[in-house]
C-alpha positions as CSV (number, residue, x, y, z in Angstrom):
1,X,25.9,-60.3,-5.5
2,X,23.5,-57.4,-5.3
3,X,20.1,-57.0,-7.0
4,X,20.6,-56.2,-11.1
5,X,18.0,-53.5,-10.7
6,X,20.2,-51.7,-8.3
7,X,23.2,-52.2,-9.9
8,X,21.8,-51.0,-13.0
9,X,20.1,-47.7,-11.2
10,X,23.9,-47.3,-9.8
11,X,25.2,-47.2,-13.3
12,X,22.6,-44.9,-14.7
13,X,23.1,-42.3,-11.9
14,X,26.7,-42.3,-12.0
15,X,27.4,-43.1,-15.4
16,X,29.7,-45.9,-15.0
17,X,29.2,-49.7,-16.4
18,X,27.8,-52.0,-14.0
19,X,30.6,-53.6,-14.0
20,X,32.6,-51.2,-12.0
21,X,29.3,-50.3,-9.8
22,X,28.8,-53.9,-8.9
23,X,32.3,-53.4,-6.6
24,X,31.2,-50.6,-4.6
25,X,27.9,-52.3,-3.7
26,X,29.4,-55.6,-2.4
27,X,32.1,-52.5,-0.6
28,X,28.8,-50.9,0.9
29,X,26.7,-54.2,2.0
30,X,30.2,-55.4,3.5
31,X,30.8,-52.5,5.8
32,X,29.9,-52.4,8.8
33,X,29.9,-49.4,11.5
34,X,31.7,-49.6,14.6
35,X,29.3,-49.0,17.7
36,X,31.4,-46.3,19.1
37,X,32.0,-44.2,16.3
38,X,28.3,-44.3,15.9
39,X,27.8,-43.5,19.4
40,X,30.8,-40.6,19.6
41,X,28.6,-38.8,16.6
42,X,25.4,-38.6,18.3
43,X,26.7,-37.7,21.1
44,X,28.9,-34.5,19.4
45,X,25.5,-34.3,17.5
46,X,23.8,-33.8,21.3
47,X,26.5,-31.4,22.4
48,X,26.4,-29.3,18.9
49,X,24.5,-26.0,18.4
50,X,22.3,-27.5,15.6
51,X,21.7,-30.8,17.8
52,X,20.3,-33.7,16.6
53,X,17.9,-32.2,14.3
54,X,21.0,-31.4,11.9
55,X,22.4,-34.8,12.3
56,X,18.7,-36.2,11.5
57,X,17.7,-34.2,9.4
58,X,20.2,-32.6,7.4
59,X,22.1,-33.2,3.6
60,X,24.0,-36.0,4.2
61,X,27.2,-34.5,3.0
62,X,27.3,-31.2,5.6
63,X,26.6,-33.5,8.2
64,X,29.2,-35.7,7.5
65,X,31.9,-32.7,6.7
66,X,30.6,-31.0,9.9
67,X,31.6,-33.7,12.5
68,X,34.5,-35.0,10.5
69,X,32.7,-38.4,9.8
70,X,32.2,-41.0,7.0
71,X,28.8,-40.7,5.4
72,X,28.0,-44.1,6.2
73,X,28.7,-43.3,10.4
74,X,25.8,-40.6,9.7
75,X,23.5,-43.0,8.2
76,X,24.1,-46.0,10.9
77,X,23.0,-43.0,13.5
78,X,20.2,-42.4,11.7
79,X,18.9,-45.5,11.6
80,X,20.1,-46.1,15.6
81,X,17.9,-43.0,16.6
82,X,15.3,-44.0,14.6
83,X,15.1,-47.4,15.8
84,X,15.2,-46.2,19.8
85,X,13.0,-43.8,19.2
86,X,15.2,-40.9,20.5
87,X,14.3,-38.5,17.7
């Protein structure tokens, strides 16, 4: 069960009961990233004109359209280069 305060902020933001929010956060804390996919993206990231500035830095959704990924693969390599300290 997630936090009611997120839930709730969930709702208000997408205009949906918390009900039918409540799902996709137990969906979101469930998933978990597979290590190569996460490590295929930086990699394409490395190899891309923008580099990994864009995949760092950029809106979420245009990095994720732009190397064919799931949002959540561009968030997990995010938080992997930001751990190691490779940004």
């Amino acid at each position: 069960m997630q936090d009611a305060n997120l839930v709730k902020e969930l709702s208000m933001r997408t205009n949906v009961e918390a009900a039918e929010a409540q799902p996709v956060l137990d969906f979101i804390a469930s998933w978990r990233e597979d290590p190569k996919e996460v490590d295929d993206l930086i990699e394409r990231a490395r190899a891309h004109p923008l580099g990994l500035d864009f995949l760092v830095e950029g809106y979420l959704g245009s990095v994720a359209v732009s190397f064919q990924t799931h949002a959540f693969t561009v968030e997990a390599a995010r938080n992997r280069l930001g751990r190691s300290g490779q940004l």
